[in-house]
N, C-alpha and C positions, 0 to 999 in steps of 0.2 A: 665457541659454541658450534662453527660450522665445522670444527676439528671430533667434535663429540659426537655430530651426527654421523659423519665420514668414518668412525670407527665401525658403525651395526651396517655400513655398504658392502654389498657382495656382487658377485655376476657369475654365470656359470658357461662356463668356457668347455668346450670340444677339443679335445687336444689333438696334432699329429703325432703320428707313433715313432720313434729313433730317427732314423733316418731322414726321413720327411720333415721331421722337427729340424731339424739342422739344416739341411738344405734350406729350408723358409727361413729360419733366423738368419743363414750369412744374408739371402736375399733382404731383408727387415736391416741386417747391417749396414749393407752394399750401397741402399736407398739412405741410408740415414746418414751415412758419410757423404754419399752424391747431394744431398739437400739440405744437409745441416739440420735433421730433423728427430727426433726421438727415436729411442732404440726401445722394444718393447717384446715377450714371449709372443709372436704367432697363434692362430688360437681361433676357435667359431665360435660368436656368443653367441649361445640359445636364451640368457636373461642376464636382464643390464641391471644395473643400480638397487637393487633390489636392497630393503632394508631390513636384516636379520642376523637370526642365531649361527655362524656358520655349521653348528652340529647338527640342528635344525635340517638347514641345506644339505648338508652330506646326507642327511637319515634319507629326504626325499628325493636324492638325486640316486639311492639305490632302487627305489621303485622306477623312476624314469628310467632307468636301465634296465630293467630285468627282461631280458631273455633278448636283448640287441650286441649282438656280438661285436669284436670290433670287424671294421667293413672300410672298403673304399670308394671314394666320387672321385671323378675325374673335375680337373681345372677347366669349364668354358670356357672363360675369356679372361681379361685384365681387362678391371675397368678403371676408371676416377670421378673424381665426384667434386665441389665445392665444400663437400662437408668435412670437418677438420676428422674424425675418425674414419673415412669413409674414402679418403681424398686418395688413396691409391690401392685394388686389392684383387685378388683372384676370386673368382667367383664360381660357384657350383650352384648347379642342377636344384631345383628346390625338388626331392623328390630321394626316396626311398629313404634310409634308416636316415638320417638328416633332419629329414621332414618330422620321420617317425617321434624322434628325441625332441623336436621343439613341439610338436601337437602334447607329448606328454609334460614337456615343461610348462607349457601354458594352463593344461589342465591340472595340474597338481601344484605347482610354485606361484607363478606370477601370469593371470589372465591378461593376456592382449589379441592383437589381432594376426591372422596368421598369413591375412593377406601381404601386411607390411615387410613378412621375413623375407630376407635378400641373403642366402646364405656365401659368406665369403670371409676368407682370410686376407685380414687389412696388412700389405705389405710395406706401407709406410702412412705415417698420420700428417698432416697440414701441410703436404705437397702444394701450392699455390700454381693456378693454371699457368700451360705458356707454352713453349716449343721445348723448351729441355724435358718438361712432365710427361710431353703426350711423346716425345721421339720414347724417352725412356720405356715409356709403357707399351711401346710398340716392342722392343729389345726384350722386355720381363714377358712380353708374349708371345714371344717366340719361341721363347728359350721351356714357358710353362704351360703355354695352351695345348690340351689333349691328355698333360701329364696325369697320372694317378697318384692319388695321397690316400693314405692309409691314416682312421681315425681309429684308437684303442681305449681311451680315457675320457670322462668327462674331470673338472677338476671344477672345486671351488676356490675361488678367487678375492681377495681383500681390493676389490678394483669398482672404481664407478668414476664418472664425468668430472664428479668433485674433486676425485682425491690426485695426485700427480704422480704422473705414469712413470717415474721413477720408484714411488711406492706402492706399486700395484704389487701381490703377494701373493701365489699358488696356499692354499691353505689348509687343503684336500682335494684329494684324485680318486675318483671311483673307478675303476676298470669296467670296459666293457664286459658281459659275462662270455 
């Protein structure tokens, strides 16, 4: 049954463009061999768990896009967190198309709140606190903070909390216009 409902789950992910993708995945690698931790597409979610038609979602994620080109945020910091999706990640500026595309997601897909968004690409998931997490994260800050990432695609995603991040699935990509 919890297999039935985990089919209609979607989340709609911000992608990076070539290059930027690759770089964040060996890092998403890098961390996941150093911690023995899952390995996972890189990615901004603007909406999580969401339960729906994924054609549904591509229809409306061509209006959340319309006329936001793609664009870039730079990395502020590397943070981590106790929260198993959240426990190691780069973080950007809430602010300009970013912002732009989650106010329209929220207004058209899935109402929440807009105070809660914390935009950032999770660089690795259930990093467990300690000195090898926080030295590391000082090393992935060095090497990332100030850098520029380049976003061109929103995509929809067969992905949510329930299902395992082994079978999370790209399922549609809208291009920025």
């Amino acid at each position: 049954m919890a297999e039935d409902a985990a089919k209609g789950m979607h989340s709609v992910w911000l992608m990076p463009a070539g290059e930027d993708e690759l770089m964040l995945a060996a890092i998403v690698a890098e961390l996941a061999e150093r911690f023995g931790t899952p390995r996972f597409q890189p990615h901004l979610t603007l909406v999580e768990d969401r339960v729906c038609e994924e054609e549904t979602l591509a229809r409306q994620l061509v209006a959340v896009t319309a006329g936001i080109a793609p664009f870039t945020a730079t990395i502020q910091a590397i943070g981590t967190s106790d929260l198993f999706f959240r426990a190691f990640y780069a973080r950007f500026e809430k602010a300009g198309p970013v912002l732009e595309l989650k106010r329209r997601a929220i207004a058209l897909i899935a109402a929440s709140a807009i105070e809660s968004f914390m935009p950032h690409v999770s660089l690795a998931y259930g990093v467990e606190d300690g000195p090898l997490r926080q030295a590391t994260a000082r090393q992935i800050e060095a090497r990332l903070a100030g850098r520029v990432i380049r976003f061109d695609h929103i995509a929809v995603v067969r992905s949510a909390q329930s299902i395992p991040i082994e079978d999370w699935a790209v399922r549609a990509t809208i291009p920025l216009d």
